[in-house]
C-alpha positions in Angstrom: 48.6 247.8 160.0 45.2 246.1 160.1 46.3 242.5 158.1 43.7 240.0 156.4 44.5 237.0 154.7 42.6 235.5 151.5 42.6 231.6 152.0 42.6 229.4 155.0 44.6 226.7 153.3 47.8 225.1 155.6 49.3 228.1 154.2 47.0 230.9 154.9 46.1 229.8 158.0 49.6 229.5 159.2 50.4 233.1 157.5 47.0 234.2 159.9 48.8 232.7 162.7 52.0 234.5 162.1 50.4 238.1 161.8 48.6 237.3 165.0 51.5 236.3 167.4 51.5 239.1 169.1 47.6 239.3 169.6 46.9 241.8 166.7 43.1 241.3 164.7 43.8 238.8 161.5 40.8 238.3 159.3 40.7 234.8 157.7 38.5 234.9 154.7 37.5 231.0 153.9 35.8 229.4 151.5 34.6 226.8 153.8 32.1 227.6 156.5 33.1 224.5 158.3 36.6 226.1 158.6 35.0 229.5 159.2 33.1 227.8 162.5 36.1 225.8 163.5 38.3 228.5 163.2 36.0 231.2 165.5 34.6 228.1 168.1 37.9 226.2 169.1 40.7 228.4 167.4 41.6 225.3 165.3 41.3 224.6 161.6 41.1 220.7 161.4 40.4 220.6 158.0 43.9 222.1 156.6 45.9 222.3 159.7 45.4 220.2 162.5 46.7 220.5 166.4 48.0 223.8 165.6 46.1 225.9 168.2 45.2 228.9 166.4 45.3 232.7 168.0 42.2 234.1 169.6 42.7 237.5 167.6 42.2 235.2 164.3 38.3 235.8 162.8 37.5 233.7 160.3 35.1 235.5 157.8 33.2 234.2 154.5 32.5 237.5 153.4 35.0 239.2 151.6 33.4 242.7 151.8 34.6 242.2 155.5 38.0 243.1 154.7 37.9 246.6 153.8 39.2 247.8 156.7 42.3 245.9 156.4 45.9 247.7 155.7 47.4 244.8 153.7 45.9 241.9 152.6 48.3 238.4 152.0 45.9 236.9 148.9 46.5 232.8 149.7 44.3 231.1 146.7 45.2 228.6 144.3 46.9 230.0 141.5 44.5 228.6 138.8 41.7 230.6 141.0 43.7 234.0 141.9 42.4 236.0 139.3 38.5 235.3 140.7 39.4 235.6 144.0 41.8 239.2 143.4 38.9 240.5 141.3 36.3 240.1 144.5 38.6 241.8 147.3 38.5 245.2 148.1 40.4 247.7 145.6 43.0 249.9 146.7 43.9 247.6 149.5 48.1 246.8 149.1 48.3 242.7 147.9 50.7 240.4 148.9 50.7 237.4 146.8 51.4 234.4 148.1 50.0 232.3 145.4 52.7 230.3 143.5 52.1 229.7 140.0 51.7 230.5 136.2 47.8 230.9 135.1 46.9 228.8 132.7 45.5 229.5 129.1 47.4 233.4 129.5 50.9 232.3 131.0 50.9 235.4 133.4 52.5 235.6 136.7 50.6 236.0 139.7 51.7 239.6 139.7 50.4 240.0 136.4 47.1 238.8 136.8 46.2 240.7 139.9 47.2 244.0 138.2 44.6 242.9 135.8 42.0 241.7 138.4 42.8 244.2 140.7 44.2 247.8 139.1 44.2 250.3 141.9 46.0 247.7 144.3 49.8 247.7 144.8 51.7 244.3 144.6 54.1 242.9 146.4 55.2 239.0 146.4 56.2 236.5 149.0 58.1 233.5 148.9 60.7 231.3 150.2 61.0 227.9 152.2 58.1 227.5 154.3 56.7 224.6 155.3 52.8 226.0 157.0 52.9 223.7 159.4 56.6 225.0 161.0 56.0 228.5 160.4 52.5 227.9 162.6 54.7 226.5 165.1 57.0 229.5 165.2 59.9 227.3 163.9 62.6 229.9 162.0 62.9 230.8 158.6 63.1 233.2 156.0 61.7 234.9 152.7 61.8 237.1 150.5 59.7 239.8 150.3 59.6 241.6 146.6 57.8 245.0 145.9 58.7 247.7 143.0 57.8 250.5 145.9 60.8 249.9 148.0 58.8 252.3 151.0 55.6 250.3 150.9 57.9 246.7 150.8 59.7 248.2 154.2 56.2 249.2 155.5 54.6 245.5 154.7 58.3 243.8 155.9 57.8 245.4 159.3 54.3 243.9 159.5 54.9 240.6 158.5 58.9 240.3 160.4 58.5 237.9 163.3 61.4 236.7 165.7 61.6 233.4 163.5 60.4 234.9 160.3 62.9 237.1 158.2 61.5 238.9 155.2 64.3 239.7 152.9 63.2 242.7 150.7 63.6 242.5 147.0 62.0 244.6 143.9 62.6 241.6 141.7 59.3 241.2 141.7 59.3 238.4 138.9 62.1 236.7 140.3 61.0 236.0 142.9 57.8 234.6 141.0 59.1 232.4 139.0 61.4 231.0 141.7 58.3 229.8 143.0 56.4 228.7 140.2 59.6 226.4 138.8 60.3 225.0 142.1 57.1 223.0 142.1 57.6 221.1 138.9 60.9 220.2 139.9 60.0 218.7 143.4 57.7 217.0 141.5 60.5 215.2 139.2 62.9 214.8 142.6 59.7 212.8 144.3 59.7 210.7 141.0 63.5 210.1 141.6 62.8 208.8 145.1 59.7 206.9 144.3 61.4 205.2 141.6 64.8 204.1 143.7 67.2 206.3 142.1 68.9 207.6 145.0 70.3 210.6 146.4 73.0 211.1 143.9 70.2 211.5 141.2 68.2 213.6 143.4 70.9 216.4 143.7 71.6 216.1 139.9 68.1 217.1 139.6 68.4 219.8 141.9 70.9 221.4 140.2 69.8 220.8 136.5 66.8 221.7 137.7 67.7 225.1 139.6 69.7 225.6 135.8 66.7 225.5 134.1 64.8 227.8 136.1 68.2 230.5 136.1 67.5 230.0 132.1 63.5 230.7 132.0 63.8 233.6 135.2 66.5 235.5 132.9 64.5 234.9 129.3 62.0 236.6 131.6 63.4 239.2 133.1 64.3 237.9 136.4 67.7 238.6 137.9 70.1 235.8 138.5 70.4 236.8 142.3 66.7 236.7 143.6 66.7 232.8 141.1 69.8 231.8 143.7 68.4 233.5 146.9 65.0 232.4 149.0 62.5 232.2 146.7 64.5 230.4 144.1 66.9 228.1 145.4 65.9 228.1 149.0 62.9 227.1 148.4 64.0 224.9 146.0 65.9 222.7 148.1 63.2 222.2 150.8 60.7 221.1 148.3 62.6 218.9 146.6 63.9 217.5 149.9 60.6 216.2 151.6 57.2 214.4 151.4 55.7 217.2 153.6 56.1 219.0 150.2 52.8 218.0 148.1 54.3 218.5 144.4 57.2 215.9 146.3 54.9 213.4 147.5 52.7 213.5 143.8 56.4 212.9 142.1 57.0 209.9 144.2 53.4 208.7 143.6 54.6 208.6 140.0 57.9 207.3 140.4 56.4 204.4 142.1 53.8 203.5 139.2 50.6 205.1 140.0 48.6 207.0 137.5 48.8 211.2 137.7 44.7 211.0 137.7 44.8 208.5 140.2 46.9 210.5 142.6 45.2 213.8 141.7 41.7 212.7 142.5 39.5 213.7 145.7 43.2 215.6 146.6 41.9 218.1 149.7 45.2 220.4 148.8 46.6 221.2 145.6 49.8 219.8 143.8 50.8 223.6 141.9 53.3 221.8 140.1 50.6 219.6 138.4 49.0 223.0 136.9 51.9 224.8 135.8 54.2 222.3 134.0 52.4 222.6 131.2 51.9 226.2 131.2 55.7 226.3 131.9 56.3 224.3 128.9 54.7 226.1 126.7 56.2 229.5 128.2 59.5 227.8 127.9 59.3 226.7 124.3 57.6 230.1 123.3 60.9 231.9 124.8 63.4 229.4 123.4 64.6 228.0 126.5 65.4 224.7 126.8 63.8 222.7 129.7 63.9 218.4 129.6 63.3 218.3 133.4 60.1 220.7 133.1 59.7 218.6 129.8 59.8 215.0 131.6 57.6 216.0 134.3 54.6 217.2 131.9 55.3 213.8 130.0 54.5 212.0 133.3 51.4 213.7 134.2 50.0 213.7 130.9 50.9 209.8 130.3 52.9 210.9 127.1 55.5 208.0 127.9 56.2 205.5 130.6 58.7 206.2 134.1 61.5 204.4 132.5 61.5 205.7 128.8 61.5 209.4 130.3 64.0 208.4 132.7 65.5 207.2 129.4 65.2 209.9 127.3 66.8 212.2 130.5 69.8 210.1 130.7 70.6 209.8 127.3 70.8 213.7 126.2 73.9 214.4 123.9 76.6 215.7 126.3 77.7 219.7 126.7 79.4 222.1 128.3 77.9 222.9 132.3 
């Protein structure tokens, strides 16, 4: 199964580098044609992931129309951009999202939106804790891997399987979306814990209020409870929350040590997801009823609605219930 991968990001390239351990083709479709030359002259991609040697059977490409041959494509784009970027690959060809995100202005999944873009292609979605820069080194983990055609999932599982990369398969395709939407704005409020000083004990609170609240939105949505506690939810919860290699993490403790949201956001090579879906979250999450402070802090923060310690505040002091 031919593979080609939509966005030569850390991500993408390290999802090229995967597919290609054991020598097999890998198109690269970038956006950059300095990444494009890198990538085919020295089998490096300086710009997103450096001193990872890279796999000769990687070919970086700028045209899209150049992956028509492929058996599976693994679409890599910001999730603010996914719907362009669906729209212009080939149709027909099975799409493995691994874009994480809610589109702004319509509040659709990723899954959603390339239906739209992209009718006549089948979804699937992939998500869990992964770090580009381990899973380039071949460094273990795993994922989960979620398709409504369980055959086609087991065909693109094979594919994708390495040694030190497990894909768990899954048809809850919209848990395991969400898991990875949520997850972002709540490393983002864990990194404003530990910029701010407030320790580890505060940090695991948030984790687990945090991994309540996404539970609460995944099941208004549809999701089932076990994808939302399994890799793509709380798996890949607990790295991001866990680590400045995460970007949404190192944004939070930006915040949490008293620099401006637009400050930290500007001339930013690689995007913060979280910073684009917390408010798109919020309003999901009020228009469903569900009750989210830490989603609701976070989008105070970035928007300068209130300053670090009034939120922190307003957190704290919450009347008491039940767990």
């Amino acid at each position: 199964m031919k593979a080609g991968v939509i966005g030569a990001g850390a991500w993408g390239t390290a999802l090229a580098q995967l597919l290609a351990a054991d020598g097999a083709p890998v198109r690269l479709w970038a956006l950059e044609d300095e990444v494009v030359r890198a990538v085919n002259a020295t089998h490096e991609n300086p710009l997103y992931l450096p001193n990872i040697p890279l796999s000769a059977s990687i070919e970086a490409i700028s045209d899209m129309a150049a992956l028509g041959d492929c058996a599976m494509l693994l679409v890599v784009s910001p999730a603010q951009h996914l719907r362009s970027v669906v729209a212009a690959a080939p149709a027909g060809v099975p799409l493995v999202l691994c874009s994480k995100g809610i589109e702004a202005g319509t509040g659709l999944l990723m899954s959603e939106v390339a239906a739209q873009a992209q009718p006549l292609s089948p979804i699937a979605v992939l998500s869990g804790p992964t770090f580009a820069h381990e899973v380039a080194k071949g460094l273990p983990t795993a994922v989960t891997l979620a398709c409504a055609d369980a055959d086609l999932g087991a065909r693109l599982a094979a594919r994708i399987a390495r040694p030190t990369f497990r894909p768990y398969l899954s048809d809850d395709v919209i848990g395991a979306e969400i898991g990875g939407a949520v997850k972002n704005v709540l490393a983002i409020a864990c990194g404003v814990s530990e910029g701010a000083g407030l320790g580890l004990n505060a940090r695991a609170s948030l984790i687990s209020r945090g991994f309540a609240e996404m539970t609460r939105f995944g099941l208004a949505r549809g999701a089932r409870a076990e994808t939302l506690a399994g890799l793509s939810g709380l798996g890949d919860l607990v790295l991001t929350c866990s680590s400045t290699n995460s970007r949404n993490f190192s944004l939070g403790k930006g915040l949490g040590e008293g620099q401006s949201a637009a400050d930290l956001m500007t001339n930013r090579r690689t995007v913060a997801e979280g910073a684009f879906t917390a408010p798109v979250l919020r309003e999901a999450a009020r228009a469903a009823g569900v009750d989210m402070p830490v989603v609701e802090a976070v989008c105070a923060l970035l928007a300068d609605e209130a300053p670090l310690a009034q939120v922190i505040d307003a957190l704290l002091a919450r009347p008491l219930r039940p767990e």
